[in-house]
ROFI-938809 format. One record per atom (N, C-alpha, C, CB): residue number from 1; x, y, z; residue in three letters; atom name. Coordinates in Angstrom, 1 decimal, padded with zeros to 4 digits. Atoms other than C-alpha are relative to their C-alpha. Glycine has a CB too. Example, Ala and Ser with C-alpha at 12.3 -4.5 7.8 and 13.67 -1.06 7.14 Angstrom:
BEGIN
R   resi       xx       yy       zz   resn   name
R      1    000.9   -001.2    000.0    ALA      N
R      1    012.3   -004.5    007.8    ALA     CA
R      1    000.9    001.2    000.0    ALA      C
R      1   -001.0    000.0    001.2    ALA     CB
R      2   -000.9   -001.1    000.0    SER      N
R      2    013.7   -001.1    007.1    SER     CA
R      2   -000.8    001.1    000.8    SER      C
R      2    000.4    000.5   -001.4    SER     CB
//
This chain:
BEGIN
R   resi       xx       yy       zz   resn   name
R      1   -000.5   -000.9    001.1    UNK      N
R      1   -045.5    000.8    032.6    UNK     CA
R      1   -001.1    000.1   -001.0    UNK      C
R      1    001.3   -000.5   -000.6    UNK     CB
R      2    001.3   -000.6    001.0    UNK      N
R      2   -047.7    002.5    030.1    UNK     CA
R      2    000.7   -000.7   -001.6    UNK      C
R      2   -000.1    002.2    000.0    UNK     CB
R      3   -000.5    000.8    001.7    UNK      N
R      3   -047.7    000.2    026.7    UNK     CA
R      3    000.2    001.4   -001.4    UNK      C
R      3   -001.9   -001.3   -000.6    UNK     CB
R      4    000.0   -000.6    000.9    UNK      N
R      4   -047.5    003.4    024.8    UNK     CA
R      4    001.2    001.3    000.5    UNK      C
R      4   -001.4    000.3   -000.4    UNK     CB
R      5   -000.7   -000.6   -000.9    UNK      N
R      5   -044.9    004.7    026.2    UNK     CA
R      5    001.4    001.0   -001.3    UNK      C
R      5    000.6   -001.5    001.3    UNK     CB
R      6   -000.3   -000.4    001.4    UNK      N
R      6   -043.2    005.4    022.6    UNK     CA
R      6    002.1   -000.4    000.0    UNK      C
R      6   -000.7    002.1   -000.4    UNK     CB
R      7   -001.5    000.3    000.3    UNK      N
R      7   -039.4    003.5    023.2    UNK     CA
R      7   -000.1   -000.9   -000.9    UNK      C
R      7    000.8   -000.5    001.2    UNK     CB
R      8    000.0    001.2    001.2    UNK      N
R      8   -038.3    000.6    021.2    UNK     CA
R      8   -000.2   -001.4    000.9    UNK      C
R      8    001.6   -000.1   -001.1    UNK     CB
R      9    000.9    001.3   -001.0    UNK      N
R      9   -039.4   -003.1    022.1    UNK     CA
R      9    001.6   -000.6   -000.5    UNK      C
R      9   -002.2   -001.2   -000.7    UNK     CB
R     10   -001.2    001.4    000.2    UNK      N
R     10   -036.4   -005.8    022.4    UNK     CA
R     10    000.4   -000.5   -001.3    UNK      C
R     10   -000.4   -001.4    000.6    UNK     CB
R     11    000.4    000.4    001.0    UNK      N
R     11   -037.7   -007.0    019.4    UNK     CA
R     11    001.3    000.7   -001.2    UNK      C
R     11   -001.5    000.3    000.0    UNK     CB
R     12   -000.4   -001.3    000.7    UNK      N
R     12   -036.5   -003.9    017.2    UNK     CA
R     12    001.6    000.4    000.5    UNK      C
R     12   -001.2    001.2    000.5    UNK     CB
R     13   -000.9   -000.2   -000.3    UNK      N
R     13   -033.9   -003.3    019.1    UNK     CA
R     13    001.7   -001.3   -000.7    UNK      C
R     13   -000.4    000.3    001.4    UNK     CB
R     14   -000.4    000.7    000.6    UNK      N
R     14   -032.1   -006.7    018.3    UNK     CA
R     14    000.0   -000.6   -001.8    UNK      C
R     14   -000.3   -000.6    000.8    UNK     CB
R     15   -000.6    000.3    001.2    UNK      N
R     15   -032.8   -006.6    014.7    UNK     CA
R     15    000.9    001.1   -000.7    UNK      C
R     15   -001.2   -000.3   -000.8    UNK     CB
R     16   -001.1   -001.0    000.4    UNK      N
R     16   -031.0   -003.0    014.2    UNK     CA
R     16    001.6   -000.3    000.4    UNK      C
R     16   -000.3    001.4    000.6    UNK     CB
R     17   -001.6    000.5   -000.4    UNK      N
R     17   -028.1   -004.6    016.2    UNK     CA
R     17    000.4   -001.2   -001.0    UNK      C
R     17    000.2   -000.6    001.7    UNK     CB
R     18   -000.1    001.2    000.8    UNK      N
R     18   -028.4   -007.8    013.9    UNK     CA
R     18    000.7    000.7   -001.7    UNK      C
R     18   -001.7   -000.8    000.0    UNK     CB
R     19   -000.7   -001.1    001.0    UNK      N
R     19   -028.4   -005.5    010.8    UNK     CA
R     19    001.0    000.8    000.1    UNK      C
R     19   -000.6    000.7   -000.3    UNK     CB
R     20   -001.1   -000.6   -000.4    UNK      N
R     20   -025.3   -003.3    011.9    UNK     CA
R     20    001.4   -000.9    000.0    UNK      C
R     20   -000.4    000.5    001.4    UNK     CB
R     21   -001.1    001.1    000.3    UNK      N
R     21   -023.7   -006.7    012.3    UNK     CA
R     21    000.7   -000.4   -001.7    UNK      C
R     21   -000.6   -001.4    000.7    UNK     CB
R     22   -000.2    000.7    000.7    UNK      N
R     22   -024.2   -008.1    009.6    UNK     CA
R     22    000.9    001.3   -001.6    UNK      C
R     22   -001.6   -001.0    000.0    UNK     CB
R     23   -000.7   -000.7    000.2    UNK      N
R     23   -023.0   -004.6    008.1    UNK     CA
R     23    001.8   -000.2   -000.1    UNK      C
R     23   -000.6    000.6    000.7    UNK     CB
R     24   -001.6    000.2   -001.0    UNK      N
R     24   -019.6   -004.8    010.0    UNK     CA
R     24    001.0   -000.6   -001.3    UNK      C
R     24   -000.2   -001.5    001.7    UNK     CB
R     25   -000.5    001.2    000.4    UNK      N
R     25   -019.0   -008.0    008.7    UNK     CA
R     25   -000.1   -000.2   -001.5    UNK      C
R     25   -000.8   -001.0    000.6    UNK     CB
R     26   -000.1    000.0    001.7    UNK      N
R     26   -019.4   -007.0    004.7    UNK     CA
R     26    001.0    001.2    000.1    UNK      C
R     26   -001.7    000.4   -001.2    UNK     CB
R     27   -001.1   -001.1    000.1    UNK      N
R     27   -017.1   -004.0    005.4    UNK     CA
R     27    001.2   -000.4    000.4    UNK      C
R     27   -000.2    001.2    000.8    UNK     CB
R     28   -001.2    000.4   -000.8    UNK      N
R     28   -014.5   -005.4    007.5    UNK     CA
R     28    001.4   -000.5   -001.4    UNK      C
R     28   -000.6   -001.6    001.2    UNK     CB
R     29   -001.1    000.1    000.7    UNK      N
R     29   -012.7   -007.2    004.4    UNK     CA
R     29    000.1    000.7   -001.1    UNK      C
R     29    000.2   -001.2   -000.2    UNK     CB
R     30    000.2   -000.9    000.8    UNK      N
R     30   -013.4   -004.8    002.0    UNK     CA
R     30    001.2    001.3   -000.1    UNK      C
R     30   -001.3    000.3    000.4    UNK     CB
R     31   -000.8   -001.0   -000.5    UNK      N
R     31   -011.7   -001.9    004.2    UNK     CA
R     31    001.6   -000.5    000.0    UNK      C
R     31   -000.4    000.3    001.5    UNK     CB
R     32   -001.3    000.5    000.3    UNK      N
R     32   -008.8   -004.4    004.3    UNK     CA
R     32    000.8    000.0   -001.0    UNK      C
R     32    000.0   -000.9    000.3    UNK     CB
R     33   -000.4    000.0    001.3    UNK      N
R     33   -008.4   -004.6    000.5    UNK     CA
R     33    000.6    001.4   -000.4    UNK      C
R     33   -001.2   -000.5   -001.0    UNK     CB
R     34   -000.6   -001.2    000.2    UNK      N
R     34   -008.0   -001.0    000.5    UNK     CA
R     34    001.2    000.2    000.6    UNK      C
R     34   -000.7    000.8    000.3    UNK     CB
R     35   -001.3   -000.6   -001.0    UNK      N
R     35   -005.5   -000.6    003.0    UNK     CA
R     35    000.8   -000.5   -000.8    UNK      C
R     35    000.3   -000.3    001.7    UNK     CB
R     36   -001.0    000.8    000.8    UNK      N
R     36   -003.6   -003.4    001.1    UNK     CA
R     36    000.7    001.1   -001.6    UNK      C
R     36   -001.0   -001.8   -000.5    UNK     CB
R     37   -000.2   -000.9    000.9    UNK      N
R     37   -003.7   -001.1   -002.1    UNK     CA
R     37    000.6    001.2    000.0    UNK      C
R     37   -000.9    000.3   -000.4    UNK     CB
R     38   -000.3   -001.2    000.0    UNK      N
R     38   -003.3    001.9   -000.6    UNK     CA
R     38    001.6    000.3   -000.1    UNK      C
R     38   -000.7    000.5    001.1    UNK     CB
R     39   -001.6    000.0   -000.7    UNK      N
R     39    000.5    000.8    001.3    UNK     CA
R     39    000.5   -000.3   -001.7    UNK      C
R     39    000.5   -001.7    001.5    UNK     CB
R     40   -000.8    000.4    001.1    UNK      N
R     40    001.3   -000.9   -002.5    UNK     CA
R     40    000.2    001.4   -001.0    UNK      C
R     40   -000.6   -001.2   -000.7    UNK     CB
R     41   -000.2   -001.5    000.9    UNK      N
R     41    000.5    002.5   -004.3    UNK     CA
R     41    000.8    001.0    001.0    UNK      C
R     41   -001.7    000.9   -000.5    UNK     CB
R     42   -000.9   -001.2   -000.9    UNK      N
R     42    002.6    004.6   -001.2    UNK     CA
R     42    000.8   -000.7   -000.7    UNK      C
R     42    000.3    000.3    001.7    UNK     CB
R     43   -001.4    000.0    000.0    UNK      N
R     43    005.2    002.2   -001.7    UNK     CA
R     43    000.6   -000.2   -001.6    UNK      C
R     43    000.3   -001.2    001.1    UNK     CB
R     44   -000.9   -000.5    001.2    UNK      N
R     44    005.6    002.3   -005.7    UNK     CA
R     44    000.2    001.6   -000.7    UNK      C
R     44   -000.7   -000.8   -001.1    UNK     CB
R     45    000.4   -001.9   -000.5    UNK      N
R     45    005.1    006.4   -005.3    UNK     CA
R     45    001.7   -000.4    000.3    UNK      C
R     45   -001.5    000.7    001.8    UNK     CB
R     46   -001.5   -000.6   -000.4    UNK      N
R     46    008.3    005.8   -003.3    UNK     CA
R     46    001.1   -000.6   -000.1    UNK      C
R     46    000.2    000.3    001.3    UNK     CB
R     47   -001.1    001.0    000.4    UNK      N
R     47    010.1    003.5   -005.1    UNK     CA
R     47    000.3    000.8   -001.9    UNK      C
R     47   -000.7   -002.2    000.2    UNK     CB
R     48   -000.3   -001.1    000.6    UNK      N
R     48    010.0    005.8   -008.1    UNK     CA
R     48    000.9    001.3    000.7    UNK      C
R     48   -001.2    000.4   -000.4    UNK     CB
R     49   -001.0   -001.2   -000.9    UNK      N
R     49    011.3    008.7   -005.9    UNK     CA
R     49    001.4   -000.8    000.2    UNK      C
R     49   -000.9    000.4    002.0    UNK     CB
R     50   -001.7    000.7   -000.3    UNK      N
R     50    014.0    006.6   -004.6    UNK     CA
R     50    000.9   -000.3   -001.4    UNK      C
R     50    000.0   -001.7    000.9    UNK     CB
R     51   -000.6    000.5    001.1    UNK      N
R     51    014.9    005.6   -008.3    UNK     CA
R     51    000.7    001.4   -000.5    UNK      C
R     51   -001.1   -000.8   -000.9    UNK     CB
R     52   -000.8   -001.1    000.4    UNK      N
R     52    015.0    009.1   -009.4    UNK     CA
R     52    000.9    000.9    000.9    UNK      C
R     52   -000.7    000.6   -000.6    UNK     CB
R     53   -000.7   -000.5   -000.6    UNK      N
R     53    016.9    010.6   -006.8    UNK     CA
R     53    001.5   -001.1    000.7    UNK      C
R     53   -000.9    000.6    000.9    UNK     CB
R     54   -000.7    000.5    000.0    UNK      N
R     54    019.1    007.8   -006.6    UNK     CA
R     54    001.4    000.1   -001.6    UNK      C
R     54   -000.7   -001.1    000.4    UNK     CB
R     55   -000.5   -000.4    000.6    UNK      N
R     55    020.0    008.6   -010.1    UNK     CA
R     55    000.6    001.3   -000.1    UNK      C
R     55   -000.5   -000.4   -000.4    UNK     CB
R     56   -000.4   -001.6    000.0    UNK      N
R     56    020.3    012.0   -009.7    UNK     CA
R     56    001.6    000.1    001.2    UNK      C
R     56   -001.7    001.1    000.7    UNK     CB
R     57   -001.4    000.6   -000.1    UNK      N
R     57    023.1    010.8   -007.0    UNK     CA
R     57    001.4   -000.3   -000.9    UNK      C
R     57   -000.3   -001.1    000.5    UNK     CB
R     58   -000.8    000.6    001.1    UNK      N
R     58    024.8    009.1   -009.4    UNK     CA
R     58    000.8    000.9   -000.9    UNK      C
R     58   -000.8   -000.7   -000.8    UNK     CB
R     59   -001.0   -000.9    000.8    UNK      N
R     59    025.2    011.5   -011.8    UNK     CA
R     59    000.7    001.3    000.6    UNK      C
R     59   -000.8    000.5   -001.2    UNK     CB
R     60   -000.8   -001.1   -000.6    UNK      N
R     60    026.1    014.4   -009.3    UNK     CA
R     60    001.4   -000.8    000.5    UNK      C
R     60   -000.9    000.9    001.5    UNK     CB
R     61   -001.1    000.5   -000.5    UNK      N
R     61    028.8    012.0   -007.8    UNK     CA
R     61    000.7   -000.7   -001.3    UNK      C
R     61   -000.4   -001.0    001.3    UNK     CB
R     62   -001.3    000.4    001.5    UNK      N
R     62    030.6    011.2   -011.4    UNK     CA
R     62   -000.5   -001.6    000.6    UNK      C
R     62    002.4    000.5    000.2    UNK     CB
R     63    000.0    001.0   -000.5    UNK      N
R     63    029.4    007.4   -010.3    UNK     CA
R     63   -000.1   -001.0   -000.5    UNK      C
R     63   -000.6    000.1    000.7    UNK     CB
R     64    000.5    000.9    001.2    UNK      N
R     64    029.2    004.4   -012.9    UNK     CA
R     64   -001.8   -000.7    000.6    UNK      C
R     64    001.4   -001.5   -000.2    UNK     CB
R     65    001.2    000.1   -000.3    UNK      N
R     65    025.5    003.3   -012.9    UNK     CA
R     65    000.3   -001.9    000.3    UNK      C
R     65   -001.2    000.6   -001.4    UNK     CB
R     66   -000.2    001.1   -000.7    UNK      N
R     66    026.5   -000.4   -012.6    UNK     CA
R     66    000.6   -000.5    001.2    UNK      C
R     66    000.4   -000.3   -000.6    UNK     CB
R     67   -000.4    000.3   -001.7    UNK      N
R     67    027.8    000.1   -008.9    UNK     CA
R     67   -000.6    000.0    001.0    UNK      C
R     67    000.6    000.5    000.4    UNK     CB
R     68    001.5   -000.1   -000.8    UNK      N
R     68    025.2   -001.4   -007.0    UNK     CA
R     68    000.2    000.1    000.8    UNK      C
R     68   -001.0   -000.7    000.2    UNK     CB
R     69   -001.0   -000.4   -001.3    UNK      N
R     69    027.8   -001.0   -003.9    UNK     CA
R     69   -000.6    001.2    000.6    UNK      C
R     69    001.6    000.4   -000.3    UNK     CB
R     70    000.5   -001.4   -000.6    UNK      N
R     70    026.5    002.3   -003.4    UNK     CA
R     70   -001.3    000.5    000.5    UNK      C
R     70    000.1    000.8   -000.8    UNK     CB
R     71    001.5   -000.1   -000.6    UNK      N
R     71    022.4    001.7   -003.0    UNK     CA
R     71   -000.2   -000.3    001.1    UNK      C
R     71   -000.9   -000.7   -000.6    UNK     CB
R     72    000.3    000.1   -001.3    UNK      N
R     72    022.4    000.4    000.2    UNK     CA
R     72    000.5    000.9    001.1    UNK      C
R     72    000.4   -001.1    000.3    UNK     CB
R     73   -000.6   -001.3   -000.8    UNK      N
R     73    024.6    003.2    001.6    UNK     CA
R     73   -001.3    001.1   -000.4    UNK      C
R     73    002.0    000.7   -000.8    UNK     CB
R     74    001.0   -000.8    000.3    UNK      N
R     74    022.3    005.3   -000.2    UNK     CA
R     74   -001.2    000.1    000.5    UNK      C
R     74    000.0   -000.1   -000.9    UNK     CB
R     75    001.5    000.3   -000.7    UNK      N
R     75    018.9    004.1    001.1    UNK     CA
R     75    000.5    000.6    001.9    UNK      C
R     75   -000.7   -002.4   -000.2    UNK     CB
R     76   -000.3   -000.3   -000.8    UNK      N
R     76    020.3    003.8    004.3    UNK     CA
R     76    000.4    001.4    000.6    UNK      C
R     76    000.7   -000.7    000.0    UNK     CB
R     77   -000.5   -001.3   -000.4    UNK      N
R     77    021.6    007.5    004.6    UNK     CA
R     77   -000.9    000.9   -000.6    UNK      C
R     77    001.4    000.2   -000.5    UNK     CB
R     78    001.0   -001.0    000.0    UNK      N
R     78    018.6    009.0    003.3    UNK     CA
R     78   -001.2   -000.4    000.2    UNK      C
R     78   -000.1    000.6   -001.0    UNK     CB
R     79    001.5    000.7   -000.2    UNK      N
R     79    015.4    007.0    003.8    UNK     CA
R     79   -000.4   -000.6    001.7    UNK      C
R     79    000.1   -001.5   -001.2    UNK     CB
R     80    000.2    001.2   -001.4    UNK      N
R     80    014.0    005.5    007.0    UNK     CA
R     80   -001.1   -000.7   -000.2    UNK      C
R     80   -000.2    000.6    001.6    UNK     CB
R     81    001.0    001.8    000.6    UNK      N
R     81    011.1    003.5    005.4    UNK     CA
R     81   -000.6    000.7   -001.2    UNK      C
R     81   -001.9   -000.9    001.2    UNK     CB
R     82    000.9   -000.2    001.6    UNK      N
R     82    009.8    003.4    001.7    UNK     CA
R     82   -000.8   -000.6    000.0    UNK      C
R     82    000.6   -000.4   -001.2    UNK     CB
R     83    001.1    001.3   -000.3    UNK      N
R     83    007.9    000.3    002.0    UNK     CA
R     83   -000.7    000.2    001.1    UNK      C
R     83    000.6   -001.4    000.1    UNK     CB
R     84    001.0    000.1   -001.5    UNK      N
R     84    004.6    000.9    004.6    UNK     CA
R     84   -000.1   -001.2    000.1    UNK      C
R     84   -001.5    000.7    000.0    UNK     CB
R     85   -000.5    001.3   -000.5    UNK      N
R     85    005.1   -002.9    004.7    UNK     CA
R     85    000.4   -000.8    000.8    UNK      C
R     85    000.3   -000.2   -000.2    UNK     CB
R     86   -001.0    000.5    000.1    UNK      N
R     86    007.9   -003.3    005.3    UNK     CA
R     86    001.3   -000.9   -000.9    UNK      C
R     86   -000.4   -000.2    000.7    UNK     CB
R     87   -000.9    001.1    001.0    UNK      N
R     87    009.5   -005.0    002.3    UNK     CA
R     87    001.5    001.0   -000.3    UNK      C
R     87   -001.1   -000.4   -001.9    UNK     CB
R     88   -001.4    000.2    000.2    UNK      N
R     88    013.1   -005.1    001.8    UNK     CA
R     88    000.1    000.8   -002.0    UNK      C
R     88    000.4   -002.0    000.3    UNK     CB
R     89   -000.1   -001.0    001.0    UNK      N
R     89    014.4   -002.4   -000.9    UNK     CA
R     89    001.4   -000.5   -000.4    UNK      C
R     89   -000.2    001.6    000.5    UNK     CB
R     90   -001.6    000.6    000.4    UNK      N
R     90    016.9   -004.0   -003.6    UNK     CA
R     90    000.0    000.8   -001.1    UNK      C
R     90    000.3   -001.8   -000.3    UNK     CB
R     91    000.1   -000.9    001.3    UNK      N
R     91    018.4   -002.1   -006.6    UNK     CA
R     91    001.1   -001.7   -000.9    UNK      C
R     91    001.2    002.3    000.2    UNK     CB
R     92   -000.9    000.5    001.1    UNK      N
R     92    018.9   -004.9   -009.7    UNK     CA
R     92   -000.4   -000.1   -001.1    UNK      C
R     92    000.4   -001.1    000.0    UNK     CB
R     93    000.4   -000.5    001.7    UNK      N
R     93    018.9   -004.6   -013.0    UNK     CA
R     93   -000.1    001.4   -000.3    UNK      C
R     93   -001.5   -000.5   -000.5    UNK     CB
R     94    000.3   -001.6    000.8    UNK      N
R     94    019.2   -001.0   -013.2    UNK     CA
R     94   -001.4    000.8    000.8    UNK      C
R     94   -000.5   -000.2   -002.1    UNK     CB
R     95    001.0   -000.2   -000.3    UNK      N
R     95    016.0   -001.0   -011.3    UNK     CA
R     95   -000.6    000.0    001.4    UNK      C
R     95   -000.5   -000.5   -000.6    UNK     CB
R     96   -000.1    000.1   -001.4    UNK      N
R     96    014.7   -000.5   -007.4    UNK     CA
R     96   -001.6   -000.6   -000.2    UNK      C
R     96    000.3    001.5    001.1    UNK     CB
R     97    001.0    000.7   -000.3    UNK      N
R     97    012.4   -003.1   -006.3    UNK     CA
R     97   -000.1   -000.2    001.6    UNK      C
R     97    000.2   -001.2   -000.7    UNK     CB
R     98    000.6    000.5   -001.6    UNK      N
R     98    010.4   -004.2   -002.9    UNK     CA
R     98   -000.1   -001.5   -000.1    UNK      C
R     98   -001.8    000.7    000.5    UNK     CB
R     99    000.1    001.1   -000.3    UNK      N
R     99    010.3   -007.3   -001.7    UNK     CA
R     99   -001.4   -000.7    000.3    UNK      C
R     99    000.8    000.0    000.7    UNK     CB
R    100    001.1    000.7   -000.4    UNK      N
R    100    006.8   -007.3   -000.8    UNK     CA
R    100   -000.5    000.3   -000.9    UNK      C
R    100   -000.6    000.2    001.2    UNK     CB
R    101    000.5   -000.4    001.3    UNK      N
R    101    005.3   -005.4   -004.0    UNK     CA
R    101    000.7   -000.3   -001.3    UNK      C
R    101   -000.1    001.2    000.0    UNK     CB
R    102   -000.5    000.2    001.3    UNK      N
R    102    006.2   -005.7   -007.4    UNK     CA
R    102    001.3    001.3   -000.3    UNK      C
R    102   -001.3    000.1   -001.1    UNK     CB
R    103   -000.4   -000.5    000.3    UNK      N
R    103    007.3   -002.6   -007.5    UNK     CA
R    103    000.6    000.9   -001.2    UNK      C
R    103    000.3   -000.4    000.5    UNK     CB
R    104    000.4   -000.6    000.8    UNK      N
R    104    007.0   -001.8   -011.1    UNK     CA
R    104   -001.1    001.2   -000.1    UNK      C
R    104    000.0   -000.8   -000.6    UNK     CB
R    105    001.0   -001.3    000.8    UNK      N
R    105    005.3    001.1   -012.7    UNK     CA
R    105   -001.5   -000.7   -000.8    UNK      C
R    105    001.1    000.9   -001.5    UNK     CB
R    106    001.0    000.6    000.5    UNK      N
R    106    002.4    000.9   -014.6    UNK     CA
R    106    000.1   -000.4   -001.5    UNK      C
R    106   -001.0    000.8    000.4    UNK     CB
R    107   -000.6    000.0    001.6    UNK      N
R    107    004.0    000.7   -018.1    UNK     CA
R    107    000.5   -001.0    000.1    UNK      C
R    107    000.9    001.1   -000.5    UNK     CB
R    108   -000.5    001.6    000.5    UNK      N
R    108    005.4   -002.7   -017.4    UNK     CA
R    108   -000.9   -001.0    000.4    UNK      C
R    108    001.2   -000.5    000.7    UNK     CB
R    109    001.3    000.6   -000.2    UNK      N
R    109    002.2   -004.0   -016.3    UNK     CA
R    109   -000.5   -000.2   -001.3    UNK      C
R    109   -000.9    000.7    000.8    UNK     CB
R    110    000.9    000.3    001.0    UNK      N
R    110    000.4   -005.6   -018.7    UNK     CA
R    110   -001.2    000.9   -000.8    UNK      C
R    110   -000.4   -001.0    000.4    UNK     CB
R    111    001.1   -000.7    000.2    UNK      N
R    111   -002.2   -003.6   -020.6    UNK     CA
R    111   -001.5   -000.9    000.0    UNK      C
R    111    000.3    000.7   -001.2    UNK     CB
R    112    000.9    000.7   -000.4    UNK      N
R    112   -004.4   -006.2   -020.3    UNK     CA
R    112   -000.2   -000.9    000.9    UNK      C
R    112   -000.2   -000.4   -000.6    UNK     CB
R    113    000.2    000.0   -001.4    UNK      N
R    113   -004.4   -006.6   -016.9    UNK     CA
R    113   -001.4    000.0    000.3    UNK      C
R    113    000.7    001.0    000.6    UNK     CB
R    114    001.9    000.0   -000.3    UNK      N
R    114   -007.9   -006.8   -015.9    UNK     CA
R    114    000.3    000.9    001.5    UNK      C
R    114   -001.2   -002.1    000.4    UNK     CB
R    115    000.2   -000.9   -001.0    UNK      N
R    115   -008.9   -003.9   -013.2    UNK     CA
R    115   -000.7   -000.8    001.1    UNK      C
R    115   -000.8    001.2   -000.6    UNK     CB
R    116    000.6    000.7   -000.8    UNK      N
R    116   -009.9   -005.5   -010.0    UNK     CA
R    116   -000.8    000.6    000.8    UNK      C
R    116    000.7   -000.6    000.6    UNK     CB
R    117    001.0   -000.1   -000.2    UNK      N
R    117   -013.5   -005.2   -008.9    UNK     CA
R    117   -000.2    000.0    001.6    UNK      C
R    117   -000.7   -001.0   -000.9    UNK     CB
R    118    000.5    000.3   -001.4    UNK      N
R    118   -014.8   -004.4   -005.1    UNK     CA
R    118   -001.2    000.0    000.1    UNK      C
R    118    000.4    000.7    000.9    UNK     CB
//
């Protein structure tokens, strides 16, 4: 074979695969942190929704607001997942929570919360 043949040598080839790795491997948990964010911001998105259309229930059905008898019928008969999780959807205190998120808003969050850095 002709030394000038103009492909790449082993050499070269194993350090773009080395670099690509070593790529991978700084994205991999990175991409993960997002996803984790992304499902907690769907699922307080739809834990608002469920709040206000649970209320809006309520008051079309004449219904006292302290009858928490009625949220699980409720989820159940209109929802088939809130939580991309999977966390368990409870209504107390007046308020619908997840079991895997917090499920608050952002107004009961602290304001000095520190913003978390990627």
């Amino acid at each position: 074979m002709d030394r000038n043949s103009g492909g790449f040598t082993l050499v070269e080839l194993i350090v773009v695969i080395a670099i690509l790795g070593i790529i991978v491997i700084i994205a991999i948990p990175r991409l993960a942190g997002f996803r984790s964010k992304a499902e907690e911001s769907v699922c307080v998105a739809n834990l608002k929704t469920v709040e206000r259309m649970y209320s809006a229930f309520l008051v079309e059905n004449d219904i006292d607001h302290e009858n928490d008898s009625k949220f699980d019928q409720f989820v159940i008969g209109n929802f088939n997942e809130v939580c991309p999780a999977g966390g368990l959807i409870t209504y107390e205190g007046g308020k619908i929570k997840c079991s895997v998120h917090s499920g608050g808003s952002e107004s009961e969050q602290g304001p000095g919360e520190e913003v978390p850095w990627i």
